[in-house]
Each structure stands twice: as structure tokens, then as C-alpha cells.
VOGU-3710 file (C-alpha; in Angstrom, 3 decimals, decimal comma):
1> xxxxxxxxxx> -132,666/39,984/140,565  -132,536/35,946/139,655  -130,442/34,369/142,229  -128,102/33,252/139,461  -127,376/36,786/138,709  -126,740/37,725/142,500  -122,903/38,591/143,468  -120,777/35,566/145,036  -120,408/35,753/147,893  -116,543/35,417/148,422
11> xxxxxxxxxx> -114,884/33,484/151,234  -111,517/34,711/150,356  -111,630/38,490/148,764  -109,064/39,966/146,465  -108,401/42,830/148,941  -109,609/44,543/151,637  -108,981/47,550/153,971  -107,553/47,737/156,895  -108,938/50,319/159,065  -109,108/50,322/162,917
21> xxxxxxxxxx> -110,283/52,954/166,178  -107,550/55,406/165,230  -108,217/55,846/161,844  -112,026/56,353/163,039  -110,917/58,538/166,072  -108,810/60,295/163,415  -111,641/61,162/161,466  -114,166/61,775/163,817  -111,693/64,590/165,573  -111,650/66,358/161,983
31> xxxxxxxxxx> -115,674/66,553/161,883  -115,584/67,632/165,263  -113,513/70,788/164,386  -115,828/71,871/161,590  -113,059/72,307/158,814  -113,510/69,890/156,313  -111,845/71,384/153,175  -108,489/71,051/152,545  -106,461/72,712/155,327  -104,021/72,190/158,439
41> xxxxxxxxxx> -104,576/68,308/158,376  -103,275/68,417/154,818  -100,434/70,064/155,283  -99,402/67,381/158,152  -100,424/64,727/155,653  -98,323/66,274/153,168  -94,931/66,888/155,413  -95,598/63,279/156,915  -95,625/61,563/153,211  -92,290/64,017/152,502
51> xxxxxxxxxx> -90,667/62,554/155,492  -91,323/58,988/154,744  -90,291/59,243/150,976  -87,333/61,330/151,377  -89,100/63,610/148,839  -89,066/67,664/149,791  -92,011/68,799/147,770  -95,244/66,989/148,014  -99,196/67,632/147,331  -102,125/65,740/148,394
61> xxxxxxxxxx> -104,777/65,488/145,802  -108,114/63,994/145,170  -107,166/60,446/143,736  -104,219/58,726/141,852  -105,604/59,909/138,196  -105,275/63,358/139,609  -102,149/62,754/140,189  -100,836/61,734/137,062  -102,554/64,666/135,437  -101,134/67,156/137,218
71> xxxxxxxxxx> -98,173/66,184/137,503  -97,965/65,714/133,679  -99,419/69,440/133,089  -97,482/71,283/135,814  -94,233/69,487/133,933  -95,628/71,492/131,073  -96,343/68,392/128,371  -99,270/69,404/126,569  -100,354/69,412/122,727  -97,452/68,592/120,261
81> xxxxxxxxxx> -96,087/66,263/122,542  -95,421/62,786/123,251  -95,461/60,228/126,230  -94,112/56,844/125,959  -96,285/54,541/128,020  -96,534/51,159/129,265  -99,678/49,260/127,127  -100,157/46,610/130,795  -101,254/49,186/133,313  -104,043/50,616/134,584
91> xxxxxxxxxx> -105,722/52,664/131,728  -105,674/56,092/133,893  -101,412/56,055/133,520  -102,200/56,832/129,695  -105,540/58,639/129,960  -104,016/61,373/132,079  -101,332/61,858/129,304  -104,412/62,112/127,018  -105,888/64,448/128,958  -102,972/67,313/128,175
101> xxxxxxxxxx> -103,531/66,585/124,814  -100,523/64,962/124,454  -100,322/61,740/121,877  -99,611/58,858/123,914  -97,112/55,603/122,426  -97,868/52,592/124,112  -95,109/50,274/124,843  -94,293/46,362/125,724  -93,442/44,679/128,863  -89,945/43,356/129,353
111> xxxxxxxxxx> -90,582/39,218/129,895  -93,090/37,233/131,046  -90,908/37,400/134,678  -90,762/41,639/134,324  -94,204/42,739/133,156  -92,370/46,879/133,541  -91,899/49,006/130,958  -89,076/47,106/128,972  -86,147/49,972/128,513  -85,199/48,798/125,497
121> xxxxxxxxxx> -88,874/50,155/124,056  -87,843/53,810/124,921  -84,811/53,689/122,264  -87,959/51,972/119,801  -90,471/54,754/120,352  -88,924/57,581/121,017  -88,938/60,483/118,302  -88,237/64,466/117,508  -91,899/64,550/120,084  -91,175/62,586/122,604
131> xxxxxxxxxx> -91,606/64,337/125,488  -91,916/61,947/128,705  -91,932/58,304/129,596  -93,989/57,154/132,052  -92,586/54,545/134,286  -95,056/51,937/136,451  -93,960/50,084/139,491  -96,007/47,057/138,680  -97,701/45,497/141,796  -95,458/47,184/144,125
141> xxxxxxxxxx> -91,827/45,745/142,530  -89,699/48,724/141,531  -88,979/48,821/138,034  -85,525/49,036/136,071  -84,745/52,718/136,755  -81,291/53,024/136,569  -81,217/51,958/133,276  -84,674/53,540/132,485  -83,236/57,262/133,936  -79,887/56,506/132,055
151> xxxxxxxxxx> -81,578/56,020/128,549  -84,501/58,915/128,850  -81,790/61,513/130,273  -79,559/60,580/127,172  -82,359/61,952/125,239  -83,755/64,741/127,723  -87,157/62,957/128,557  -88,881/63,981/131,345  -89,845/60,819/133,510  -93,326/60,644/135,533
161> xxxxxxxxxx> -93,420/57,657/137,864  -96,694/55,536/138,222  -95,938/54,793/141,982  -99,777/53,839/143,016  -99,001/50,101/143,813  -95,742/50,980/146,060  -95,527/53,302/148,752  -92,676/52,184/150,686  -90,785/50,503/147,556  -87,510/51,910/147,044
171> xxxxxxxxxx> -84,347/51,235/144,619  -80,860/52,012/145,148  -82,061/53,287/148,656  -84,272/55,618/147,143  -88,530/55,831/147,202  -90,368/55,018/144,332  -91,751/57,762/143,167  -88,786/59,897/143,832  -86,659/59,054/141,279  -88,250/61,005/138,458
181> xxxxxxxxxx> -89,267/64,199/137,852  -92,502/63,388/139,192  -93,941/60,445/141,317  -97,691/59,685/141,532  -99,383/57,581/143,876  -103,129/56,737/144,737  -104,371/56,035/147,704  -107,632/54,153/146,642  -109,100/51,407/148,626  -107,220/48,318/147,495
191> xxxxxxxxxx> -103,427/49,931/147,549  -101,171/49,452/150,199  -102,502/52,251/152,006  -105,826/53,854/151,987  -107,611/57,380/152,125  -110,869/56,093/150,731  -110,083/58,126/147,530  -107,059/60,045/147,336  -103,485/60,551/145,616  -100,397/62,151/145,676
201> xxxxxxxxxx> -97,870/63,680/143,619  -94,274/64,491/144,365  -91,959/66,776/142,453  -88,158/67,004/142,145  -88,193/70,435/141,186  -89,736/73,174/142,934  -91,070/75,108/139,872  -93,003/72,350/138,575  -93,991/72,014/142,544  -95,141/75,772/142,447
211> xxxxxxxxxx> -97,034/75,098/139,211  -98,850/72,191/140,491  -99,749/73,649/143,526  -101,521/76,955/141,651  -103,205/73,906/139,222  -104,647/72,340/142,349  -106,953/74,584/143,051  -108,711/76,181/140,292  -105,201/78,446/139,927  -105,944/80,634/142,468
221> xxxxxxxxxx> -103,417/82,738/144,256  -105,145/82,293/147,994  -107,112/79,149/149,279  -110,170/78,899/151,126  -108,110/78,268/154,151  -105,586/81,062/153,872  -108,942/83,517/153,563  -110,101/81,603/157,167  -106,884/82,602/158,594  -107,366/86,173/157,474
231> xxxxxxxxxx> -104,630/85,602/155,389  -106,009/86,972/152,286  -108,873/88,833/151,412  -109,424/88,009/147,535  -107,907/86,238/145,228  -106,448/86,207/141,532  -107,068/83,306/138,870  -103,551/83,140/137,062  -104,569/80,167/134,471  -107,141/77,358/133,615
241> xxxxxxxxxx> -106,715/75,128/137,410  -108,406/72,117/137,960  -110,061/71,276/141,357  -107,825/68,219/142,406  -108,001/69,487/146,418  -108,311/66,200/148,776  -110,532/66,931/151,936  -109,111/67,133/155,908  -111,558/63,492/156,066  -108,661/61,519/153,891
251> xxxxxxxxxx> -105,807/63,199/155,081  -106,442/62,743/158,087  -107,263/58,706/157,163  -103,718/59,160/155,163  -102,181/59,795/158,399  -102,784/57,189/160,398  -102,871/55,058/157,815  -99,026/56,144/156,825  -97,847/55,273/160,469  -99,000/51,745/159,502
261> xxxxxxxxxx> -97,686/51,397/155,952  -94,030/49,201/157,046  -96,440/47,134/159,012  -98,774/46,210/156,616  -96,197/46,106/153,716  -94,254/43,681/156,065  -97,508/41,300/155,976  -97,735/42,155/152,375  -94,870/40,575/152,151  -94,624/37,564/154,642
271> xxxxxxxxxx> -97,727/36,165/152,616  -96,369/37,338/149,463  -93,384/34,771/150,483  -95,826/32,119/151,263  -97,148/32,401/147,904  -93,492/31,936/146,136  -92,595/29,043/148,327  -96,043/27,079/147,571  -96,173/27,628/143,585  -92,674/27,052/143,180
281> xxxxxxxxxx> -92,753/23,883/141,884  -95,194/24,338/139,518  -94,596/23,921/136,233  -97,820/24,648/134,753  -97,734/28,088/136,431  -95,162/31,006/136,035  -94,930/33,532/139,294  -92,591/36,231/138,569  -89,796/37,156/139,999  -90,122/41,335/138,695
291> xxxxxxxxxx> -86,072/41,409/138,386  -85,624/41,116/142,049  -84,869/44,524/142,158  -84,757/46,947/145,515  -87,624/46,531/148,085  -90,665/45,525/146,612  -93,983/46,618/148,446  -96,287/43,480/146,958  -99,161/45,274/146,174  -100,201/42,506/143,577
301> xxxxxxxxxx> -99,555/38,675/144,088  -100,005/37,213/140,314  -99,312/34,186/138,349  -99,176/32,895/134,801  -101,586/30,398/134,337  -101,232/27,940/130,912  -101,956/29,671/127,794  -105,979/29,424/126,868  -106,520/28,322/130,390  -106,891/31,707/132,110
311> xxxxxxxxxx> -110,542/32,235/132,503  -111,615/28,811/133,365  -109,617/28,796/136,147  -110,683/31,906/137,599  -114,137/30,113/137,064  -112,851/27,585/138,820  -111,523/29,427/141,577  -114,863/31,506/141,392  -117,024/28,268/142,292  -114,892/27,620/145,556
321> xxxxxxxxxx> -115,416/31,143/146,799  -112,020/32,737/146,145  -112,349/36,303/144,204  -109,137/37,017/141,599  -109,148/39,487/138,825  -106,708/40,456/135,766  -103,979/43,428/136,142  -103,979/44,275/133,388  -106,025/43,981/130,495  -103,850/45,561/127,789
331> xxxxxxxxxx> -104,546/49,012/127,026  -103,997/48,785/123,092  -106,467/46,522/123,008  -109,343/48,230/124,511  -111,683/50,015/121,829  -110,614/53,437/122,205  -107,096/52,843/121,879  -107,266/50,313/119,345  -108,449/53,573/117,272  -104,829/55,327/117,327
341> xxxxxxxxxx> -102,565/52,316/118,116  -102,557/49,196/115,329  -99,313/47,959/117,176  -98,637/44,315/118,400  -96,910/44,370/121,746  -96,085/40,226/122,114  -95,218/40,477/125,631  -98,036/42,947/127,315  -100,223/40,687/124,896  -98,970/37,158/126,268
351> xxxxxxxxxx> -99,207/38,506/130,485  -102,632/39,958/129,625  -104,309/37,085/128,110  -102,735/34,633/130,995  -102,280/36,878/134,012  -104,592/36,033/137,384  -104,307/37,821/140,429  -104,439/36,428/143,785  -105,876/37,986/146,740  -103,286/39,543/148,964
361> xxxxxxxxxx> -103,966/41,761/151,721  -102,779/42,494/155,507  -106,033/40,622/156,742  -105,355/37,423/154,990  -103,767/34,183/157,004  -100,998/31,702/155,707  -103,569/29,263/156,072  -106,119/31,370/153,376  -102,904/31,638/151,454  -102,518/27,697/151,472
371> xxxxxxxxxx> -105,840/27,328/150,720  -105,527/29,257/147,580  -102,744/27,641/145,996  -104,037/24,197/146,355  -107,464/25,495/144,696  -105,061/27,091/142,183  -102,908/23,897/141,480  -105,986/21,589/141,357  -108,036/24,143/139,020  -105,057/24,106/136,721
381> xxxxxxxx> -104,632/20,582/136,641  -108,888/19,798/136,226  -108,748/22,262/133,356  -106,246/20,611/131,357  -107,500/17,218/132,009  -110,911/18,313/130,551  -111,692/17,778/127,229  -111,538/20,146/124,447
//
């Protein structure tokens, strides 16, 4: 590989985990007992997560995606139907829809300080389909749900919540992802908390609950574990499943990792803090404010650079060592999508062509943070004194 082509190496990174002795002591007590598959460790997991969230009827599964597709198909949506969808999100809250066989309608951000699901977009799309809305809690700020849940029960819409960026937000003194009639969150590397790979879903209703937890696992009426226990002796297959089990390895990572979610948030948010204070007074930059609503979790710290100035900062940025990236790309725009929806979507549009994210994570210092937005301020200010 030409040196030129070789990956940067970063003296500030986007994110990182945060992973100490008990996480590994965690872990190495689960290959120690020989039971890897999904089993007793889960179910802690599982009633630990319920406890924190307020939330009765929880399932660990295999990644955030997972999540969002079962939860979708155990709420029965399916062929025939239609989800309303934010276009500036990751591309897995639509694909999952997809994935039922569901049509999905894409819709536009609120303002260029509220890049959520705007509510009014739900009275705009929705139709004699609709079936759902999805809802995401962008970067860990809680989105407008009152009004959101006020508008989609008015017309009898299921709502799925897109909770990956914020475990531990809440609204109204209630979790994220417990608002709805389902909540999904992932547990990948770079979110708040980590399981390697991993997700959850939580249900309000038990029967959708019940559902999802037949889906899990291939729809079968007795798990590998309950046949350990002597619980069982065969099983039944009851419908098409998927296999969407996590392992006893993550959940028991999930655990540990849980205990330490208010900590890290709280660092999450000290530096999240820094960040407002030193690019306040910038008028070449926007840094919103996500409607101030409820405790946010600041999963994302992201600014508005000047229009047509976006990727030669990050270049900029890039050649001092700092890593950012772009949440989101809009998803009507990618090629696929731009196949089913010729739709303009101003807003989504405007954040995703001007949109950088910062690195935030527990690890970072104020000092790192400092350092950041005076590379920021002075990449800003060298592009638009080059010439055109």
C-alpha cells in the first residue's frame, strides 16, 4: 500500500470505547462457565436494562438493526403498509421497515437547530396505509414526543422509537425508548454504551413482547437453554423466526457496562458543555440546540459549518490529526432510495450537506476539546479566506 493511501493516524478519534478489568473479568467469568449462548446472563442483562428504563418487557438481541426489525414485525407491519421515516438517520431505521415489506415515506427534519423528525411531516405523509412512524432521538437529544404521540395517536399510528444514540435520555421523566410502542437501541461500539455488537428492543405491550420473543429465535417454542435445564425435551416451530439471539459474551459486557452508563453520559455531557461554551460565538458555525428538550444523553457533538465549506474543513481538520465524520448523509439521496423517493426534503438536505461531527467520548479531556474548536474556528476561517 503507497504511504499516501495508508490510514491517518488520528491524534484525536471520533470515539472510542471505554472498557476496563470488570468488563474483562465479566467476560472472562462467562467463558469460564462454558455457556456461551444466550442464557442466565441474558436474562440479568435483560431485567437490569428493564430496571434502568422503567420499561417491564425487554429483549436483548444481536445488534440495533435487529432491533428495529423485530420490533417492527412482532408489531405486525408487514406488506400493504406504511412507515413514515426520518430521511437524516442512519439508513438501518428505514431498511428494517423495508425489510417487512412495508413501503417506507421518508420525511424532513424540523430546523437547522432540531435535525428530529419534524411533527408537522406526519400530518404531510400520512395516508389510508400509514401504518407507523418511526421516531429518532438524534445524537442522544430526545425528540418532540409529546406532540409526536399526540398527532400519530389522533390517527392510530403505531410509533417505533430509534433510541440507539440515548440510553439514559428521558422526556417528561420518562426513558427514551419507552414512550412508544416499541423502543430500539444498539449497543455498537461508538454508542453510549457498548456490547461489542448488540441491541435491544423494548415493548409496551406484552403481546407484541410475546411475539418478539417467539421471532427471536427461529420461532421456537423452547430454547437451547430451557432444553439444558431439562426444561423441555423438543420443540415446535410456530412461524418464519429470525435468529436475532445476542450471546452470554455481550450481555455480560452490557452489564457492566450499564452500571457505568450515568457516569459516562455525565462526561458525555460535561465536554458536550465545553463544546457549547467555546463555539458560541461563532457566527460562521451553527451548534444546535435540539429543542432543549428533557435530558439529553450527547451521543453526537455536531456543528453547521458554512454552506459549500463542509468537506474542506474536515480536510482541514483531517491534516491536524483530528478524525470527524457526517451523521447523516440523507437517506433519499443514496442510490437505492433515490429509486422510490423523487422528494426534496430542504431541511434533511441543508444539515446533510453542512453537518460535521466532532469527536466526543468519555476518554476525551477539556483540553482535546479546546484543541478542537480552535482547529475548527481557524479551518473555517482559512477556508473562506481562500480563493475560489
Amino acid at each position: 500500500m503507497a504511504e499516501d493511501q495508508l490510514p491517518p493516524q488520528w491524534r484525536i478519534a471520533l470515539a472510542d470505547v471505554s472498557i476496563g478489568d470488570e468488563e474483562i473479568a465479566a467476560v472472562t467469568e462467562v467463558l469460564r462457565s462454558g455457556w456461551l449462548s444466550m442464557g442466565p446472563t441474558t436474562e440479568h442483562f435483560e431485567q437490569a436494562l428493564g430496571d434502568y428504563l422503567g420499561a417491564e418487557h425487554v429483549l436483548a438481541v444481536t445488534n440495533g438493526t435487529a432491533a428495529l426489525h423485530l420490533a417492527a414485525a412482532a408489531l405486525g407491519i408487514g406488506p400493504g403498509d406504511e412507515v413514515i421515516c426520518p430521511s437524516l438517520t442512519f439508513v438501518a431505521s428505514a431498511a428494517a421497515m423495508l425489510q417487512t415489506g412495508a413501503t417506507v415515506r421518508l420525511a424532513d427534519s424540523t430546523s437547522l437547530d432540531d435535525f428530529s423528525l419534524n411533527p408537522d411531516e406526519i400530518d404531510r405523509l400520512a395516508g389510508p396505509r400509514t401504518r407507523a412512524v418511526v421516531v429518532v432521538h438524534y445524537g442522544g437529544y430526545p425528540a418532540a414526543m409529546e406532540e409526536i404521540m399526540a398527532r400519530c395517536r389522533a390517527r392510530e399510528l403505531l410509533v417505533i422509537e430509534d433510541a440507539a444514540h440515548a440510553p439514559g435520555a428521558a422526556i417528561n421523566g420518562r426513558s427514551c425508548g419507552t414512550i412508544g410502542d416499541a423502543g430500539c437501541f444498539s449497543f455498537f461500539p461508538n454508542k453510549n454504551m457498548t456490547t461489542g455488537e448488540g441491541g435491544a428492543v423494548v415493548f409496551a405491550d406484552e403481546k407484541a413482547a410475546s411475539k418478539a420473543r417467539l421471532l427471536r429465535s427461529h420461532a421456537m417454542t423452547a430454547l437451547t437453554w430451557d432444553r439444558h435445564l431439562g426444561h423441555a425435551n423438543s420443540y415446535d416451530v410456530l412461524d418464519v423466526g429470525f435468529n436475532y439471539r445476542i450471546d452470554e459474551i455481550r450481555a455480560a459486557l452490557g452489564l457492566v457496562q450499564l452500571a457505568r452508563l450515568d457516569t459516562m453520559n455525565a462526561s458525555r455531557a460535561r465536554l458536550a458543555t465545553l463544546y457549547r461554551l467555546l463555539l458560541a460565538d461563532q457566527p460562521s458555525l451553527v451548534v444546535p440546540g435540539f429543542g432543549a428538550r428533557g435530558r439529553p444523553v450527547h451521543h453526537l457533538a455536531v456543528a453547521l459549518a458554512p454552506r459549500d465549506s463542509r468537506d474542506r474543513v474536515r480536510q482541514l481538520l483531517r491534516g491536524r490529526g483530528i478524525q470527524t465524520s457526517v451523521h447523516y448523509p440523507a437517506i433519499h439521496r443514496f442510490s437505492h432510495y433515490r429509486q422510490t423517493h423523487e422528494t426534496e426534503l430542504p431541511v434533511a438536505e441543508e444539515i446533510a450537506e453542512r453537518v460535521i461531527t466532532l469527536p466526543l467520548h468519555p476518554r476525551l479531556g477539556e483540553a482535546e476539546i479546546r484543541e478542537i474548536c480552535e482547529a475548527l474556528v481557524e479551518a473555517v476561517a482559512d477556508n473562506q479566506a481562500a480563493p475560489n
